[in-house]
C-alpha positions as CSV (number, residue, x, y, z in Angstrom):
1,X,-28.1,61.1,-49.5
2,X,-25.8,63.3,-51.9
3,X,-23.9,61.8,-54.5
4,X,-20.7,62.4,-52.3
5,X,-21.8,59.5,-49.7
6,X,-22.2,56.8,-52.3
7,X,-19.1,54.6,-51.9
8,X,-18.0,54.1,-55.2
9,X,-17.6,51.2,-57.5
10,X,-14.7,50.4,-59.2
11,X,-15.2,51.9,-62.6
12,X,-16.0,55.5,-60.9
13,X,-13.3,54.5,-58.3
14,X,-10.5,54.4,-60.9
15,X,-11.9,57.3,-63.0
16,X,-11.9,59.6,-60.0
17,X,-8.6,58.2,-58.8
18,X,-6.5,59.1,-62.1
19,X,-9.0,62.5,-62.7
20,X,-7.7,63.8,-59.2
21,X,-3.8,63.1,-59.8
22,X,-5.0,66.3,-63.1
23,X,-5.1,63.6,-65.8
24,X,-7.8,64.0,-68.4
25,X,-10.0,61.2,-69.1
26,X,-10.2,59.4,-72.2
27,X,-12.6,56.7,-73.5
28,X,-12.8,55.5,-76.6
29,X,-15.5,53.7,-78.2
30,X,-15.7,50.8,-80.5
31,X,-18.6,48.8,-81.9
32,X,-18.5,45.4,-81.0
33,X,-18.2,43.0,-83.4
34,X,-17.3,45.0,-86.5
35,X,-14.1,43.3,-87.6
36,X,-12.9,39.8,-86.8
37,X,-10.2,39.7,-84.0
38,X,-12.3,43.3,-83.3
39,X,-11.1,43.0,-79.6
40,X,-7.9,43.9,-81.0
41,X,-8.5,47.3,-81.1
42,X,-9.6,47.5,-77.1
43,X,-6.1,46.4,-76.5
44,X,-5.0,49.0,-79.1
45,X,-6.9,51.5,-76.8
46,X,-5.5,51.0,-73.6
47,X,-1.7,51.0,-75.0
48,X,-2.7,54.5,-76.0
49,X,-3.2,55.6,-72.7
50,X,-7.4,54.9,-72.5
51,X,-8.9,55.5,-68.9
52,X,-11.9,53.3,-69.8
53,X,-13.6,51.9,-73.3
54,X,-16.9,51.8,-74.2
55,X,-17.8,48.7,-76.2
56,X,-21.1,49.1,-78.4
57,X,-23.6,46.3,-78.7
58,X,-25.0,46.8,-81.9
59,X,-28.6,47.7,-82.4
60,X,-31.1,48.0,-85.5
61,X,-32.9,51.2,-84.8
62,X,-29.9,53.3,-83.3
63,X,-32.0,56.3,-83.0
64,X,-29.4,58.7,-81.3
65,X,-26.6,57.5,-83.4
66,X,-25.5,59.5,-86.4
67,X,-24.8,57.9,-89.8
68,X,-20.5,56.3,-89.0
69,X,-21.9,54.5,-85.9
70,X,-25.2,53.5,-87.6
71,X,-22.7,52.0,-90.1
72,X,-20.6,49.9,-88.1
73,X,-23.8,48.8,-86.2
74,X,-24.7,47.5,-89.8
75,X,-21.5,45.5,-90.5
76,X,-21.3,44.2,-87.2
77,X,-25.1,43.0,-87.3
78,X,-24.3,41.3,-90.7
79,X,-21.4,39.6,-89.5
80,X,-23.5,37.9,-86.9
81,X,-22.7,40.0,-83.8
82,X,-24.8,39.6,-81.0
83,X,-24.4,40.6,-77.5
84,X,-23.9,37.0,-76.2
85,X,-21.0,36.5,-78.9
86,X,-19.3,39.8,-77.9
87,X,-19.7,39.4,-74.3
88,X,-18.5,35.9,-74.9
89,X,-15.3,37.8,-76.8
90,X,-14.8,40.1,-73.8
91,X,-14.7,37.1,-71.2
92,X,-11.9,35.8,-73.0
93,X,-9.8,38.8,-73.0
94,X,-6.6,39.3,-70.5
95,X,-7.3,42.1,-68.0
96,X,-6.6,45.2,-69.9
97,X,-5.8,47.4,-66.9
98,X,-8.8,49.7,-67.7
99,X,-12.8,49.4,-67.1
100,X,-14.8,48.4,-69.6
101,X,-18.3,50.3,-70.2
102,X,-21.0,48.6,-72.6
103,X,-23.2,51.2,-74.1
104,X,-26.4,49.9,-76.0
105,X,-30.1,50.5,-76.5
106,X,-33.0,49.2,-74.0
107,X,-34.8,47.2,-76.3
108,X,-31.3,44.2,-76.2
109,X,-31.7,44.7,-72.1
110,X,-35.6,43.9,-72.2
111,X,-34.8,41.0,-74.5
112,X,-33.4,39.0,-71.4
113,X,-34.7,41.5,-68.7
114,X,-32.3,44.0,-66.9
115,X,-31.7,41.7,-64.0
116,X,-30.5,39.0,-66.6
117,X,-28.6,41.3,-68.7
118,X,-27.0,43.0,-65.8
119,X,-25.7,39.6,-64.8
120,X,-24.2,38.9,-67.9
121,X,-21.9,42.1,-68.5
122,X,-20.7,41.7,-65.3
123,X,-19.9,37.6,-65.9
124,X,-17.8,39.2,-68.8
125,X,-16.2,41.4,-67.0
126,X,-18.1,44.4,-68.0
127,X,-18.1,47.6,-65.0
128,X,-20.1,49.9,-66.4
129,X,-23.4,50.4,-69.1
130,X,-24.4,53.2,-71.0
131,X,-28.4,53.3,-72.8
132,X,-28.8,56.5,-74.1
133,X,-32.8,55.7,-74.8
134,X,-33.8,55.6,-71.5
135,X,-34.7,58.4,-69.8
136,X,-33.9,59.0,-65.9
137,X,-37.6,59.0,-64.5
138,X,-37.8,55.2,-66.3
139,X,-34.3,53.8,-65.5
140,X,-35.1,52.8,-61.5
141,X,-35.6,49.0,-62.6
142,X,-32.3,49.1,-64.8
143,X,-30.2,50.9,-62.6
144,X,-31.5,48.7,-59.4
145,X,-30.4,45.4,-61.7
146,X,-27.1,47.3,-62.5
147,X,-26.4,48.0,-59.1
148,X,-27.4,44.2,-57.9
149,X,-25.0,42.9,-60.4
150,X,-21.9,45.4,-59.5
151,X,-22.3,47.0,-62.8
152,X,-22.4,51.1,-62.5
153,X,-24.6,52.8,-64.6
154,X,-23.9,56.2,-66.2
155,X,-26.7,58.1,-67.2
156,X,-26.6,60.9,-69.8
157,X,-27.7,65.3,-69.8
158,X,-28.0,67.0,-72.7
159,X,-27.9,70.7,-73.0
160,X,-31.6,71.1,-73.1
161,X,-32.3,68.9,-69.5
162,X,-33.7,71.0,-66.7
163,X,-32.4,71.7,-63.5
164,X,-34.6,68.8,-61.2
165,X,-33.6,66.3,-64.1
166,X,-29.9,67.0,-63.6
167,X,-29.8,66.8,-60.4
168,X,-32.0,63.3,-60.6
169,X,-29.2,62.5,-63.6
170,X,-26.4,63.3,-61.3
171,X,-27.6,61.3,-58.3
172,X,-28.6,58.2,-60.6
173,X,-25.9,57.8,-62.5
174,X,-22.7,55.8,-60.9
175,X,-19.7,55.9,-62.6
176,X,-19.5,59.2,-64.5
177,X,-22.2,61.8,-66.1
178,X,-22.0,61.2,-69.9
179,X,-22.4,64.8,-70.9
180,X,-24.0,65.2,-74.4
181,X,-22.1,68.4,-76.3
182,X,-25.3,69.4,-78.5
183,X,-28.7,68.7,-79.2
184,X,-28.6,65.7,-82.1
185,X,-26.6,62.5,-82.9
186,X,-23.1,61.4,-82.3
187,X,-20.8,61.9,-85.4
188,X,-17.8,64.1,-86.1
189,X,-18.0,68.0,-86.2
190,X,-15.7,70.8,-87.1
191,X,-15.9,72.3,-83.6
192,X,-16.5,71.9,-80.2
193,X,-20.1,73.1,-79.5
194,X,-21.0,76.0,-77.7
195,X,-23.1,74.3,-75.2
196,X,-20.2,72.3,-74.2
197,X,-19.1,74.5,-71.5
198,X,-22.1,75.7,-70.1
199,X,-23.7,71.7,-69.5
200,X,-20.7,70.7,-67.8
201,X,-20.7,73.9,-65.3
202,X,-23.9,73.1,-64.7
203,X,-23.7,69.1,-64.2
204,X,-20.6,70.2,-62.1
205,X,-23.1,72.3,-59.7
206,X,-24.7,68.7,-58.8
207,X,-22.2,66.6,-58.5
208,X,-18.3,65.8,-58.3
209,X,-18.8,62.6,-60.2
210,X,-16.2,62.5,-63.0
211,X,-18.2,64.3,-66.5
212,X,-17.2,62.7,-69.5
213,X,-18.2,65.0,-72.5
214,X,-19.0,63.4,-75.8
215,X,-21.0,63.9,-79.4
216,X,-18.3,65.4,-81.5
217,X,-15.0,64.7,-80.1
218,X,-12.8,64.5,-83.1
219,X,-9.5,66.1,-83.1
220,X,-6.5,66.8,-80.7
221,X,-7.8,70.7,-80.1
222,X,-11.2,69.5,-79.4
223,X,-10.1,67.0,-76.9
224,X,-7.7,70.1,-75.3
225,X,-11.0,72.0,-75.1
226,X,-13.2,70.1,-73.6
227,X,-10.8,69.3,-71.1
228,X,-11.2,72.4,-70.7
229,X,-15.0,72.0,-69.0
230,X,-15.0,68.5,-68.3
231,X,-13.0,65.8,-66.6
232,X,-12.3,63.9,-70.2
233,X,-14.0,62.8,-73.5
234,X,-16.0,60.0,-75.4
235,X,-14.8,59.9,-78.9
236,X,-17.0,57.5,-80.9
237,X,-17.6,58.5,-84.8
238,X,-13.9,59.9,-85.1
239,X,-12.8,56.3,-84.0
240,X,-15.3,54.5,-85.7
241,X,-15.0,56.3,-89.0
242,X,-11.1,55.4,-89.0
243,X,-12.3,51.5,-88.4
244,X,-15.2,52.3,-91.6
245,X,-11.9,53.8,-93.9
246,X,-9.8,50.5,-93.4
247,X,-8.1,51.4,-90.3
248,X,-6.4,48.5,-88.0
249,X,-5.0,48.5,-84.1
250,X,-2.0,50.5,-85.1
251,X,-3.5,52.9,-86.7
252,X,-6.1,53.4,-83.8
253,X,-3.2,53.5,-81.5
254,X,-1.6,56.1,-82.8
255,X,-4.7,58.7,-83.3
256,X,-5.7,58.0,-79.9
257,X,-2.1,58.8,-78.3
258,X,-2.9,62.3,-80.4
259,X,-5.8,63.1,-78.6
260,X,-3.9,61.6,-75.2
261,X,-1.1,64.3,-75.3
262,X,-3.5,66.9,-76.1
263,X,-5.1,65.9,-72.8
264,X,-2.0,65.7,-71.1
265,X,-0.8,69.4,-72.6
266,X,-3.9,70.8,-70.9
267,X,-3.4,69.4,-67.8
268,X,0.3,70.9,-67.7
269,X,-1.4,74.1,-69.4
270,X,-0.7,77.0,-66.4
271,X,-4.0,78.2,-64.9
């Protein structure tokens, strides 16, 4: 069965729905948890135009996190967070008009067991989960639970994943493909990296799944480029390090409306 026969669920639904009217795609992230009245900024998010937000559940050991998102895990650890507090936090929140994605590490899903975790992002009202640790050829159990529980998972390529992984990637994942620019940890970078373009033509060979391209997303430009190669972005550490420096819900708003007309002024771009 190809990727194409898979009904989809309503987080891909919607993301394909507004990626075939030309729109670029943007989701922002946030780290659960990090401020009081945090959720705040989610409803920040979607006034600037968001097509879905990833809410982080803080971890420890955040191994493929870079040193702004391995802050705010810090701060929002010390301040109690939890994934059962911000879950509890999301539940409460009006409907935003846009999915919301949890992304988090596989050590908090084997805590309560997938099936168990599953359960309760979609009780909150969670569509979609993101665990960067775990690799495809281990995620059957996790991605079976996800699917039980109407919760899409989106699985991740890198540059460096082989052709039979890809594929495996692409036919796993529901949702979107989180495309991973480079080779390293998420944080903000002067430019968009090489191996941008070439991952997403070749994630593009195996599926027409939305690609969301992320790991140094930081500017207007280098949302414009990537739009370039993929359907829309993740921007995580540029968000994130605005939260870190002080930054409240207005703020937030207005940086991601920057990086929303520079995806809007591609799509008009003549081809």
């Amino acid at each position: 069965m190809t990727d194409a026969t898979v009904t989809a669920g309503a987080v891909e639904g919607h993301l394909r729905a507004r990626r075939d009217t030309g729109r670029g795609l943007l989701m922002p992230y946030v780290t659960g948890g990090i401020t009081p009245g945090w959720t705040d900024y989610l409803r920040a998010f979607a006034d600037a135009g968001a097509d879905a937000i990833e809410v982080g559940l803080p971890f420890s050991d955040p191994t493929l996190d870079g040193v702004t998102i391995q802050q705010a895990s810090d701060i929002a650890l010390a301040r109690g967070a939890s994934p059962r507090r911000i879950l509890a936090d999301l539940s409460r929140l009006p409907d935003l008009g846009v999915p919301l994605v949890v992304s988090t590490y596989y050590n908090l899903v084997l805590h309560d067991g997938p099936e168990v975790f599953c359960a309760a992002l979609r009780q909150a009202g969670v569509g979609g989960l993101i665990v960067p640790d775990l690799p495809v050829h281990e995620a059957e159990e996790l991605t079976g639970a996800a699917e039980a529980a109407g919760v899409e998972p989106a699985l991740l390529a890198s540059p460096a994943t082989p052709e039979p992984r890809l594929a495996e990637i692409a036919r796993r994942s529901r949702g979107f493909v989180y495309a991973v620019s480079l080779m390293g940890t998420t944080g903000e970078r002067a430019a968009l990296a090489d191996s941008a373009a070439e991952l997403t033509e070749r994630i593009r060979r195996v599926t027409d799944r939305p690609v969301l391209l992320g790991f140094g997303i930081s500017t207007p430009d280098q949302a414009r480029e990537a739009r370039r190669h993929a359907d829309g972005v993740v921007v995580g550490a540029a968000v994130m390090r605005r939260v870190l420096d002080g930054a409240g819900p207005d703020d937030l708003r207005a940086f991601l409306t920057s990086l929303r007309r520079a995806l809007d002024q591609e799509c008009d771009r003549p081809r």
